[in-house]
ROTIFI-714337 format. One line per 8 residues: number of its first residue (from 1); for each residue x, y, z of N, C-alpha, C. Coordinates in nm, 3 decimals. Example, Ala and Ser with C-alpha at 12.3 -4.5 7.8 and 13.67 -1.06 7.14 Angstrom:
REM residues 2
1) 1.319:-0.569:0.780:1.230:-0.450:0.780:1.320:-0.330:0.780  1.285:-0.225:0.708:1.367:-0.106:0.714:1.290:0.003:0.787 $
REM end
This chain:
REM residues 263
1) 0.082:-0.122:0.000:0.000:0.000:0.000:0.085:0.126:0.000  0.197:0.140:0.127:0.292:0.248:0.081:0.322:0.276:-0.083  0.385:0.181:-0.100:0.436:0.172:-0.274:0.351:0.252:-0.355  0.194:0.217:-0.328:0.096:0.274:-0.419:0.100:0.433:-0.408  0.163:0.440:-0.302:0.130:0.612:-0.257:0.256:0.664:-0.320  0.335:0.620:-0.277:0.449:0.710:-0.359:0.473:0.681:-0.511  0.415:0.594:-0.598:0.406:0.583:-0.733:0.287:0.728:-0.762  0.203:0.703:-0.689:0.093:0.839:-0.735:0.156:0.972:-0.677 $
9) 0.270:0.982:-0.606:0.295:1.120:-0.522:0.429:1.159:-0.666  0.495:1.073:-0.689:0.608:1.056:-0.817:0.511:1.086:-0.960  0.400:1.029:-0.976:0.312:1.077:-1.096:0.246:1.213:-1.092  0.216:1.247:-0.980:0.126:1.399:-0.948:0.241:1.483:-0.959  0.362:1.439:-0.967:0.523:1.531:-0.928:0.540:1.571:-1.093  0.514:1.429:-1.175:0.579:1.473:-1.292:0.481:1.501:-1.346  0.357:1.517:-1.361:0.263:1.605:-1.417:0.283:1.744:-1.393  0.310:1.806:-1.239:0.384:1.929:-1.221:0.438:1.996:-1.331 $
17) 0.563:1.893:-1.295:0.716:1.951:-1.362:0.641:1.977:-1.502  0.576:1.876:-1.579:0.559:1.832:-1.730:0.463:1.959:-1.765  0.376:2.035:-1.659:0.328:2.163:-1.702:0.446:2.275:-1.679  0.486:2.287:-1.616:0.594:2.355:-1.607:0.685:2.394:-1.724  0.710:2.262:-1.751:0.809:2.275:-1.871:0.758:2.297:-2.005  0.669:2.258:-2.018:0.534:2.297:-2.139:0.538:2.451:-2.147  0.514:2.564:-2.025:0.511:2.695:-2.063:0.635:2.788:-2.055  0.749:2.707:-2.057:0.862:2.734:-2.035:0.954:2.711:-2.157 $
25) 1.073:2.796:-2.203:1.169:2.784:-2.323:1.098:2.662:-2.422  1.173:2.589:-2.499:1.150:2.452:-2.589:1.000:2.405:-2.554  1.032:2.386:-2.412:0.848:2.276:-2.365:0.787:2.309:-2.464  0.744:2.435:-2.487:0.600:2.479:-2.552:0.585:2.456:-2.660  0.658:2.418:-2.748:0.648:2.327:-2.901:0.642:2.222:-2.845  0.662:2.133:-2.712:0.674:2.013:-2.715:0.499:1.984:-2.673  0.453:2.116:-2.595:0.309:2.104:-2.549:0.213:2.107:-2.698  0.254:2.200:-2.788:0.199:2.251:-2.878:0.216:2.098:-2.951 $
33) 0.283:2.004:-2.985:0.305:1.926:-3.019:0.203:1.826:-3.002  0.183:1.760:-2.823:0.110:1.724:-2.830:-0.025:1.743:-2.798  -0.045:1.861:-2.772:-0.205:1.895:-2.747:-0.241:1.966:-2.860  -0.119:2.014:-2.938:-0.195:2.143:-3.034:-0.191:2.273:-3.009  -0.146:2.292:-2.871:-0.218:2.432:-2.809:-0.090:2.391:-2.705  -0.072:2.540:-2.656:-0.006:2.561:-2.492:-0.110:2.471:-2.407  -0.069:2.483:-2.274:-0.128:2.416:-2.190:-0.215:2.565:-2.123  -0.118:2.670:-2.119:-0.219:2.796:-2.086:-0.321:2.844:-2.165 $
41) -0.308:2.769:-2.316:-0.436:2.810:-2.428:-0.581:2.706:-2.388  -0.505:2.597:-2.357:-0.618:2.540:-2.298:-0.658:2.517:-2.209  -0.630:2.601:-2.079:-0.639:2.620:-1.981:-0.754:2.799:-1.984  -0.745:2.850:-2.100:-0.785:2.951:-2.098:-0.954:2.895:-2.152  -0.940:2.798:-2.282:-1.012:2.774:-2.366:-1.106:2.704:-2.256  -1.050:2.641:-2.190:-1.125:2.570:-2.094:-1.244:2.682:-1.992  -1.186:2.763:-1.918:-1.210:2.911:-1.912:-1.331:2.948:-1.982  -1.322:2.985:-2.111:-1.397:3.036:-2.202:-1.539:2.998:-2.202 $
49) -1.539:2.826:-2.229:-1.621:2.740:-2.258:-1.725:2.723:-2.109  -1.633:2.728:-2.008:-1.731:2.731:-1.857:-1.798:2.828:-1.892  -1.724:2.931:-1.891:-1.806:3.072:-1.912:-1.911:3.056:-1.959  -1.898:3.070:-2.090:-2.014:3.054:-2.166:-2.153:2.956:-2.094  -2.131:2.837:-2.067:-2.206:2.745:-2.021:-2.281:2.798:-1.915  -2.219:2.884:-1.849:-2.295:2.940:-1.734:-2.388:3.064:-1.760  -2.332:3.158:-1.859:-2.396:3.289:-1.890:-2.502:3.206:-1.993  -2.486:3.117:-2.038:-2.608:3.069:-2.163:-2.730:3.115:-2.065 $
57) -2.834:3.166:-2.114:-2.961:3.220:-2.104:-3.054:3.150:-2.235  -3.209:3.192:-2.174:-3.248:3.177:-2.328:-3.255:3.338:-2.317  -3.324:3.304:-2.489:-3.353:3.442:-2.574:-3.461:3.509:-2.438  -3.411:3.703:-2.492:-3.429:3.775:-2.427:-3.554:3.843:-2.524  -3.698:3.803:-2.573:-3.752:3.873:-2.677:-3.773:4.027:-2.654  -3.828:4.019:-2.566:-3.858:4.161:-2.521:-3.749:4.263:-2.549  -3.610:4.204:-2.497:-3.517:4.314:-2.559:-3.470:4.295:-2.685  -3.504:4.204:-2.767:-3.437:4.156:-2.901:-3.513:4.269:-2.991 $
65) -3.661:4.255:-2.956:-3.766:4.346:-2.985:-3.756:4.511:-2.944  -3.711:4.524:-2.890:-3.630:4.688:-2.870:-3.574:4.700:-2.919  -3.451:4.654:-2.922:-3.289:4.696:-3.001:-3.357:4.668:-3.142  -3.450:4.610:-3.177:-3.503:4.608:-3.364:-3.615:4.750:-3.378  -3.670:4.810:-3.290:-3.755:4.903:-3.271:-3.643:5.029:-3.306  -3.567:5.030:-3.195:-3.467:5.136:-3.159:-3.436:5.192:-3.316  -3.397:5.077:-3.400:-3.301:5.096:-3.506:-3.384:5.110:-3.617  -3.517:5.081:-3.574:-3.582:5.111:-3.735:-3.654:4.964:-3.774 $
73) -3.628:4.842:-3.716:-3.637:4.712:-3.775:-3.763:4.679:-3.663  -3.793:4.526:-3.783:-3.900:4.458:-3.682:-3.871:4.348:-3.724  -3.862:4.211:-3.676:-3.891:4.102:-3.654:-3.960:4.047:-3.809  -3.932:3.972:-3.857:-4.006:3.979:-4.010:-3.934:4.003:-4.092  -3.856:4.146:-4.077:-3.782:4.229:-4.181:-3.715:4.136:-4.238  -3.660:4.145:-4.432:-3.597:4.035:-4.474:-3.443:4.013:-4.409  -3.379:3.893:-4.434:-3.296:3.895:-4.362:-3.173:3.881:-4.476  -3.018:3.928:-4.423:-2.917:3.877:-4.491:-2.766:3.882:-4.439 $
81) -2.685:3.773:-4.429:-2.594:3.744:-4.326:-2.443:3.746:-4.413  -2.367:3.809:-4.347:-2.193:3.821:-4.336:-2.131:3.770:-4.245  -2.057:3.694:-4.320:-1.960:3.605:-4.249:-1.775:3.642:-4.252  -1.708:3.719:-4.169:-1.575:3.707:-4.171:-1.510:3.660:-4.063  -1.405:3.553:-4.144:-1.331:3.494:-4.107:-1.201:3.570:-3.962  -1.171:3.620:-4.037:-1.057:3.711:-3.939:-1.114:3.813:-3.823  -1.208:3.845:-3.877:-1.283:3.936:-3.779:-1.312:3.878:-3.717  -1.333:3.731:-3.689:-1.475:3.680:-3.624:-1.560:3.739:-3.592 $
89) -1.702:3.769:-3.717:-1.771:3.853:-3.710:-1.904:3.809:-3.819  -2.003:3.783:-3.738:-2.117:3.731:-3.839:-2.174:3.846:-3.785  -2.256:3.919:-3.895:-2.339:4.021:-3.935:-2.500:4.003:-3.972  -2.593:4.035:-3.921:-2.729:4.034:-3.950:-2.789:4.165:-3.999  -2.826:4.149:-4.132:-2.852:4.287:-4.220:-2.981:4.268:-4.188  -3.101:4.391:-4.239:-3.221:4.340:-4.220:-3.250:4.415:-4.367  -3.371:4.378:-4.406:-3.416:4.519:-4.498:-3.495:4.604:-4.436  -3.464:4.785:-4.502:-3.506:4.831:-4.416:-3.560:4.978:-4.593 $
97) -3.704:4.913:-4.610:-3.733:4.985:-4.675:-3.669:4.957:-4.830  -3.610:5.020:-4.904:-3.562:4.979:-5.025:-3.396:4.901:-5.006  -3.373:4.908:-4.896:-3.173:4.851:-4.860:-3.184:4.774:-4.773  -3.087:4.737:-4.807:-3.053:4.654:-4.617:-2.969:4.765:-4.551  -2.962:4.747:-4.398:-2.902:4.790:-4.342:-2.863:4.750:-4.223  -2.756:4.717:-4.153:-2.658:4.611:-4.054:-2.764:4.666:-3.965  -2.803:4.595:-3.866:-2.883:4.581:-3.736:-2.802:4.477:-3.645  -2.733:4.399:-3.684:-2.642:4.340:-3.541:-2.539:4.280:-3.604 $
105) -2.392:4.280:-3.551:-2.316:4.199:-3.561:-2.262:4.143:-3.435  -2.241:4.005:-3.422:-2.194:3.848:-3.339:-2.070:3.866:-3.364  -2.032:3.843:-3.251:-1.871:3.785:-3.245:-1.907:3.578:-3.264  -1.797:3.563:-3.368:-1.765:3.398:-3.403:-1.744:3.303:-3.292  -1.824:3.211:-3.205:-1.702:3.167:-3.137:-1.618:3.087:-3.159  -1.651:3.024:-3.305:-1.559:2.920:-3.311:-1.563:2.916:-3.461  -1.513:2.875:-3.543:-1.459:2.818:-3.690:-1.335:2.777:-3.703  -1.340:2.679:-3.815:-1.197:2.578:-3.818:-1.143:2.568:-3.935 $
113) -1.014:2.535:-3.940:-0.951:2.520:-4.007:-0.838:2.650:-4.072  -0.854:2.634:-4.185:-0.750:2.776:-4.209:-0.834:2.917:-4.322  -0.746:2.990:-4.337:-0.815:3.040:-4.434:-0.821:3.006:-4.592  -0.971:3.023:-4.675:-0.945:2.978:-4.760:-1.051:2.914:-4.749  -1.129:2.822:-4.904:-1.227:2.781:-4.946:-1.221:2.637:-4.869  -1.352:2.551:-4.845:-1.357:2.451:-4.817:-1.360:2.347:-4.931  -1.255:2.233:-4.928:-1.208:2.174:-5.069:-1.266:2.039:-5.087  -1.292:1.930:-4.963:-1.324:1.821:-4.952:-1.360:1.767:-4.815 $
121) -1.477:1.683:-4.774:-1.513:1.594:-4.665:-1.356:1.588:-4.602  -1.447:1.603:-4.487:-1.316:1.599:-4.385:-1.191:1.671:-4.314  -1.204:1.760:-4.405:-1.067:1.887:-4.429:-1.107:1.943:-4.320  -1.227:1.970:-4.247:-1.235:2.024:-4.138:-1.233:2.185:-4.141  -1.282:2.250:-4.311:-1.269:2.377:-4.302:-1.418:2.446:-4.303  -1.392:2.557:-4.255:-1.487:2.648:-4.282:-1.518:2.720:-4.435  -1.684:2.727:-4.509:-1.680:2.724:-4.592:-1.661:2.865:-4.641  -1.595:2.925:-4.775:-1.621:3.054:-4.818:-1.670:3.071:-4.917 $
129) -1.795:3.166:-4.990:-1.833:3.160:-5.096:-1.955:3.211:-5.069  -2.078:3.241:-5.154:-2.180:3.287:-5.187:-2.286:3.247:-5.118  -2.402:3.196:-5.059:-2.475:3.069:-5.039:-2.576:3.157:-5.045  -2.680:3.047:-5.007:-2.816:3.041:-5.020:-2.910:2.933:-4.917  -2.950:3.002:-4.846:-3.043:2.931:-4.742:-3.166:2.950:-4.731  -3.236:2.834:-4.783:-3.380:2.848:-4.769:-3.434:2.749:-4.607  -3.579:2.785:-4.590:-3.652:2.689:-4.508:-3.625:2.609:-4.469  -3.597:2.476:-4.570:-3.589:2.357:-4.557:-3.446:2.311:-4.520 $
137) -3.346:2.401:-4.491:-3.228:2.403:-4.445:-3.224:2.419:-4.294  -3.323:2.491:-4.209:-3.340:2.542:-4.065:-3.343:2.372:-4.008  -3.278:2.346:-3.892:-3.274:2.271:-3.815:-3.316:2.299:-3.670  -3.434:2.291:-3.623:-3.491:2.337:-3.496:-3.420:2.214:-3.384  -3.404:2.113:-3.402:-3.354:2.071:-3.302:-3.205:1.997:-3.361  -3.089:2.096:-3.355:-2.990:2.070:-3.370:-2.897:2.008:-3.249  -2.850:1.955:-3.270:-2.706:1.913:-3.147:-2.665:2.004:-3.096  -2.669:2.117:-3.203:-2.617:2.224:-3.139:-2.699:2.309:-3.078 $
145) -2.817:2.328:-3.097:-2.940:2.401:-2.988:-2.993:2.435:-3.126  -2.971:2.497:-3.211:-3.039:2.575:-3.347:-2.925:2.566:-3.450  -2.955:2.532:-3.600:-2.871:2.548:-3.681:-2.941:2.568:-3.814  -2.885:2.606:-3.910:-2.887:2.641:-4.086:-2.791:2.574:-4.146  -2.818:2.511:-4.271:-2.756:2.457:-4.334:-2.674:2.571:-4.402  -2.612:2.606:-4.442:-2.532:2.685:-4.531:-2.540:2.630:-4.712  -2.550:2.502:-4.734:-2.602:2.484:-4.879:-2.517:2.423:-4.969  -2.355:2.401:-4.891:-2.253:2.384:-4.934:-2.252:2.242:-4.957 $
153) -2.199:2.155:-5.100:-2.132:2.273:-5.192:-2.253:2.293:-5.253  -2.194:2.450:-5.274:-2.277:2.539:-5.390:-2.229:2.482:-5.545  -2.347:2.575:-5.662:-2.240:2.542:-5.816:-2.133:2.542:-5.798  -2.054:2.667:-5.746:-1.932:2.695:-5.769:-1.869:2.608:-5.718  -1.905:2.553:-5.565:-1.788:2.385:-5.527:-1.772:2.322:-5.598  -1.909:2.243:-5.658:-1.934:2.165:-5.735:-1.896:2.151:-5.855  -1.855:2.279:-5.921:-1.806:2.275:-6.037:-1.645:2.233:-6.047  -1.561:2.243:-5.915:-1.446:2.187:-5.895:-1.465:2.064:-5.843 $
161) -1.525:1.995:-5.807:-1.598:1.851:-5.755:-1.522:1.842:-5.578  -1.630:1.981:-5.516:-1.575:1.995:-5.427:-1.654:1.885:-5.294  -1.644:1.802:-5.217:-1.713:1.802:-5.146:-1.736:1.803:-4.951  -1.841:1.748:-4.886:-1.882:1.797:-4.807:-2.036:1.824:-4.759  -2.074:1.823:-4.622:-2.172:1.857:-4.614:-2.276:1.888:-4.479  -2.375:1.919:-4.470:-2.388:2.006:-4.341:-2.303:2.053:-4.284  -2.250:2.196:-4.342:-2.176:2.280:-4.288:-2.296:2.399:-4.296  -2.271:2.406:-4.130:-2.355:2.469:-4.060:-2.314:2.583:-3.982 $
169) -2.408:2.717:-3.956:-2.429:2.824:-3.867:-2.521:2.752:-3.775  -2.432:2.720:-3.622:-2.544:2.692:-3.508:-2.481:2.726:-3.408  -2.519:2.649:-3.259:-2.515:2.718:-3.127:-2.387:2.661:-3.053  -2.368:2.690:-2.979:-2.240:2.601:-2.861:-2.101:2.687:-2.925  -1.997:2.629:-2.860:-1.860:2.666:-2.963:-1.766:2.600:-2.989  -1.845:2.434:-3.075:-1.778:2.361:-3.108:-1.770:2.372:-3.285  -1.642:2.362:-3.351:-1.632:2.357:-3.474:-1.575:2.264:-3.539  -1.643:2.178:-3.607:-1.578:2.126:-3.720:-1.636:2.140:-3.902 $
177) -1.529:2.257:-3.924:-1.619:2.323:-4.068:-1.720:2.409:-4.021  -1.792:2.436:-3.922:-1.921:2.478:-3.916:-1.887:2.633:-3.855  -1.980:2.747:-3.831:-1.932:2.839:-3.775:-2.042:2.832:-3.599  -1.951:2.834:-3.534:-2.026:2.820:-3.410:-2.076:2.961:-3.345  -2.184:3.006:-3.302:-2.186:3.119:-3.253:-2.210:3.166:-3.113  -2.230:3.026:-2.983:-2.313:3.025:-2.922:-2.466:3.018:-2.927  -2.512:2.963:-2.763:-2.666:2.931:-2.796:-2.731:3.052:-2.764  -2.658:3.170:-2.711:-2.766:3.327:-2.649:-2.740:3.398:-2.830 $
185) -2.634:3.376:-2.891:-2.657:3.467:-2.997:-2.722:3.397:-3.111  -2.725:3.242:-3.122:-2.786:3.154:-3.231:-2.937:3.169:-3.195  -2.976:3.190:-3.069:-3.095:3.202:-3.027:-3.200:3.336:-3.091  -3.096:3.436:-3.103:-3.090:3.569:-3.131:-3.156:3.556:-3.335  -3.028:3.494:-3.322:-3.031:3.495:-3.547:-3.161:3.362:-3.573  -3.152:3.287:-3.469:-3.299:3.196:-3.541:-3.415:3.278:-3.543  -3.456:3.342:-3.436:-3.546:3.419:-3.429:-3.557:3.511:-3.587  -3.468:3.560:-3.565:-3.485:3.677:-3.711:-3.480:3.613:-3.820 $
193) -3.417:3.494:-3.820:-3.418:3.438:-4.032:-3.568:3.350:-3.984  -3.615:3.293:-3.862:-3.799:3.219:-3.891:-3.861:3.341:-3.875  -3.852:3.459:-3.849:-3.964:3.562:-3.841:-3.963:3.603:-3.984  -3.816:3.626:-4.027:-3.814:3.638:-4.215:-3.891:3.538:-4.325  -3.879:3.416:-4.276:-3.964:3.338:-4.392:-4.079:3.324:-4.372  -4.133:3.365:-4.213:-4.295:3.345:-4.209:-4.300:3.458:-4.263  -4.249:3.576:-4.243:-4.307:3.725:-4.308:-4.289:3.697:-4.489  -4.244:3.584:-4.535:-4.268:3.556:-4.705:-4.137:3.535:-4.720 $
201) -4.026:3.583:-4.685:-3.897:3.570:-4.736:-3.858:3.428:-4.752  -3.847:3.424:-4.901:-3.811:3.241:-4.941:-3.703:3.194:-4.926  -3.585:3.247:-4.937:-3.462:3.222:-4.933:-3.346:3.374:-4.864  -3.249:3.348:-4.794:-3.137:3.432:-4.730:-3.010:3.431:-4.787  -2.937:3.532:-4.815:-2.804:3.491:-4.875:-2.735:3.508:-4.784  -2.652:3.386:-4.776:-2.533:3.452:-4.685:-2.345:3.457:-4.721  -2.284:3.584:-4.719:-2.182:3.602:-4.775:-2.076:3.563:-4.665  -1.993:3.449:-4.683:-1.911:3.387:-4.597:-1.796:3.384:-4.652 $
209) -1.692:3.509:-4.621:-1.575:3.569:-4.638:-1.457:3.540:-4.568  -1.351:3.543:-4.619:-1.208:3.559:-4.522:-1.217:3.683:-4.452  -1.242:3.759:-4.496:-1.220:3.908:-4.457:-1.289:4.025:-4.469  -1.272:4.115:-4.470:-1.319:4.238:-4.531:-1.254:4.235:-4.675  -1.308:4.226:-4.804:-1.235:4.214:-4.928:-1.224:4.367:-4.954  -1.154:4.404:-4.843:-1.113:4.573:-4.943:-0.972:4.573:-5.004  -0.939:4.663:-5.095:-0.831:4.662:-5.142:-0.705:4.657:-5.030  -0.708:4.763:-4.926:-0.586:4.709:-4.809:-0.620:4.553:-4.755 $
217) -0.688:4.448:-4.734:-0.628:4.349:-4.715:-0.616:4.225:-4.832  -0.663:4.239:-4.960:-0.589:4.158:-5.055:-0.450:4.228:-5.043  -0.449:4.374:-4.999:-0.278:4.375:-5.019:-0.170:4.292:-4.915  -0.265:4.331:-4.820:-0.183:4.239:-4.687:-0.180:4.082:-4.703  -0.215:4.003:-4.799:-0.268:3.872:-4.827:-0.209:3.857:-4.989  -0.148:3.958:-5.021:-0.096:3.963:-5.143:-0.016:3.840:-5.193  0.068:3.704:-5.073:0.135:3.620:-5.096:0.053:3.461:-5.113  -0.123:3.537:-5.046:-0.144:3.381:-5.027:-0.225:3.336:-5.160 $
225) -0.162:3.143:-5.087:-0.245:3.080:-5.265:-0.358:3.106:-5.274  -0.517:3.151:-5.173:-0.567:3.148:-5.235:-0.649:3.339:-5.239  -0.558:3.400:-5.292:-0.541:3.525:-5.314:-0.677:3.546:-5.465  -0.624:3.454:-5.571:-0.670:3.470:-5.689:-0.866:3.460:-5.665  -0.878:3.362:-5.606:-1.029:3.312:-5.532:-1.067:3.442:-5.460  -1.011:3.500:-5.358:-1.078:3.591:-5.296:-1.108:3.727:-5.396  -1.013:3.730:-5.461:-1.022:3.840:-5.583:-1.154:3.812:-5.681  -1.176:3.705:-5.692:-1.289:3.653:-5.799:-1.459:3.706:-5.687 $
233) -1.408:3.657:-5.570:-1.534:3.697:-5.462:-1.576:3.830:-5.456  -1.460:3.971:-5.474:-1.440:4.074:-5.410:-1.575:4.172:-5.524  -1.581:4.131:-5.670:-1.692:4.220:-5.701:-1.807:4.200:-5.636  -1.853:4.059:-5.629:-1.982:4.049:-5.487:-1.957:4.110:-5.367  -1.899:4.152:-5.328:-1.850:4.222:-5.187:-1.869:4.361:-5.215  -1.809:4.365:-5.269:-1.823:4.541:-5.340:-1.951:4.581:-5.413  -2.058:4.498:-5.450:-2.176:4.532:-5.487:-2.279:4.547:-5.362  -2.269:4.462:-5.319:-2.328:4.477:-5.168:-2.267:4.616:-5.106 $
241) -2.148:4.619:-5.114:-2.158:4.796:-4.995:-2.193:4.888:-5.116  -2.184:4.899:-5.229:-2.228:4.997:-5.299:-2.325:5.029:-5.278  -2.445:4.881:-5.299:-2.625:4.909:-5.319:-2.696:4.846:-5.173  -2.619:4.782:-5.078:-2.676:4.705:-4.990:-2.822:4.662:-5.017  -2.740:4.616:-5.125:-2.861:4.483:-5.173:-2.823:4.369:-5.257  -2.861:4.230:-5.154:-2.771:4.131:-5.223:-2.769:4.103:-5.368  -2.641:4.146:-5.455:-2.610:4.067:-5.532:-2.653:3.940:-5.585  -2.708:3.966:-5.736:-2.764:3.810:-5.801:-2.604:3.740:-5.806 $
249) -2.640:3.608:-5.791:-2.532:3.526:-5.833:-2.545:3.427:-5.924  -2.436:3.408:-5.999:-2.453:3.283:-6.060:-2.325:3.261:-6.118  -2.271:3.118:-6.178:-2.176:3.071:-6.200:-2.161:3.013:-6.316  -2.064:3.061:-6.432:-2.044:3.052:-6.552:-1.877:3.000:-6.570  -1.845:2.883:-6.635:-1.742:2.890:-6.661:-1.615:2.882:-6.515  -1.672:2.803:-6.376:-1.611:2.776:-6.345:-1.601:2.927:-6.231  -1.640:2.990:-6.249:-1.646:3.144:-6.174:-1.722:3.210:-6.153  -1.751:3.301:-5.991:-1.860:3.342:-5.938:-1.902:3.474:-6.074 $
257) -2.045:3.478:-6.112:-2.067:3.585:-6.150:-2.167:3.707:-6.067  -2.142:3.826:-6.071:-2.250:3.928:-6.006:-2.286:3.985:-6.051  -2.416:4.057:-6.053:-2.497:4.143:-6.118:-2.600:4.249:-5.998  -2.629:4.346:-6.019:-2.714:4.429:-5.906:-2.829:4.360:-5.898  -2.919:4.375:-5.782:-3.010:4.287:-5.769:-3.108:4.407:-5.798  -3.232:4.375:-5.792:-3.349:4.476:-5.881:-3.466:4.473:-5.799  -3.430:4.451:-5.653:-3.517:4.456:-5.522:-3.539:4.585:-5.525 $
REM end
């Protein structure tokens, strides 16, 4: 019985040391190695995730319904969603009269992989490109509390024989491919895209970006491979802030095409 105690007092010792040395000189490639992460990243991440679990609430209507009053919007209004990558920053446009106009943006909590288009099952990326979400895409009882299909692949995947599938906008802040947002802010965006299709709205576009496609950050991104792709995206990006109104899409020849929409 002694024996047993000092084998576990010698194991609790080198677990010590073995964090120790993890956030210290070399360790931390050796932690990063095998966890992926520092031991203080996931010690933080760990952190994060309580957090969250505890502040989860449900939806707040009454105030969801103010802050849409305040600004001009109601519940109904059509809906249309931005997605950037770097920002972590999903955006809820509404229409407001002949335009859209931003009424909330979410911080991301989670998306995976790197930047750049999603290429094949499994890759574990987050998707970028044009989409289209109708009705029959809403998932009321998701794993994740609420989710949308995103639609992927679209033509344009497809036309590279991209694949993949249910890559999803839902709740919690787990990611694989999917963009996670939590369940107080997924709670938030279900509300507004089912108040949009009962108010008639058939379908939502949603623009799921690396970035802000302005000319300063293709410059800052000027080295990466998939530089040429985001450049092909950037006239849809730029038609939307011109007219804030989504862009028709369609795909000819292997490449996104845009045109003003006539809403």
């Amino acid at each position: 019985m002694p024996l047993i105690k000092y084998f576990l007092v010698l194991v609790l010792l080198g677990l010590f040391c073995a964090i120790l040395i993890m956030e210290t000189g070399p360790g931390r490639d050796i932690g990063r190695w095998i966890f992926g992460t520092s031991f203080a990243q996931l010690e933080r991440d760990w952190k994060r995730l309580r957090g969250e679990k505890k502040s989860a609430k449900k939806l707040d209507l009454k105030l969801l319904e103010q802050q849409l009053s305040q600004n001009g919007f109601r519940a109904g209004d059509p809906v249309l969603i931005r997605i950037f990558k770097v920002e972590n920053r999903l955006e809820v446009w509404l229409k407001k009269q002949e335009h859209y106009a931003l009424f909330k943006s979410y911080p991301i909590c989670a998306w995976s992989g790197q930047l750049g288009p999603k290429l094949k099952q499994g890759d574990k990326q987050s998707p970028e490109g044009f989409y289209s979400v109708g009705q029959n895409q809403l998932n009321p009882k998701s794993k994740y509390y609420r989710s949308f299909n995103l639609g992927y692949p679209n033509a344009y995947d497809r036309s590279f024989g991209r694949t993949g599938s249910f890559l999803m906008v839902h709740g919690d802040c787990k990611s694989v491919g999917c963009y996670a947002m939590t369940d107080p802010f997924m709670g938030e965006i279900w509300h507004l895209v089912t108040a949009a299709f009962q108010n008639g709205q058939h379908k939502f576009q949603v623009q799921a970006l690396p970035f802000a496609l302005t000319k300063a950050n293709l410059l800052r991104y000027s080295g990466h491979k998939w530089l040429p792709f985001w450049k092909s995206l950037k006239p849809g990006y730029d038609l939307f802030e011109q007219t804030h109104l989504p862009p028709v899409v369609t795909i000819s020849d292997k490449a996104y095409r845009f045109a003003t929409s006539r809403l």
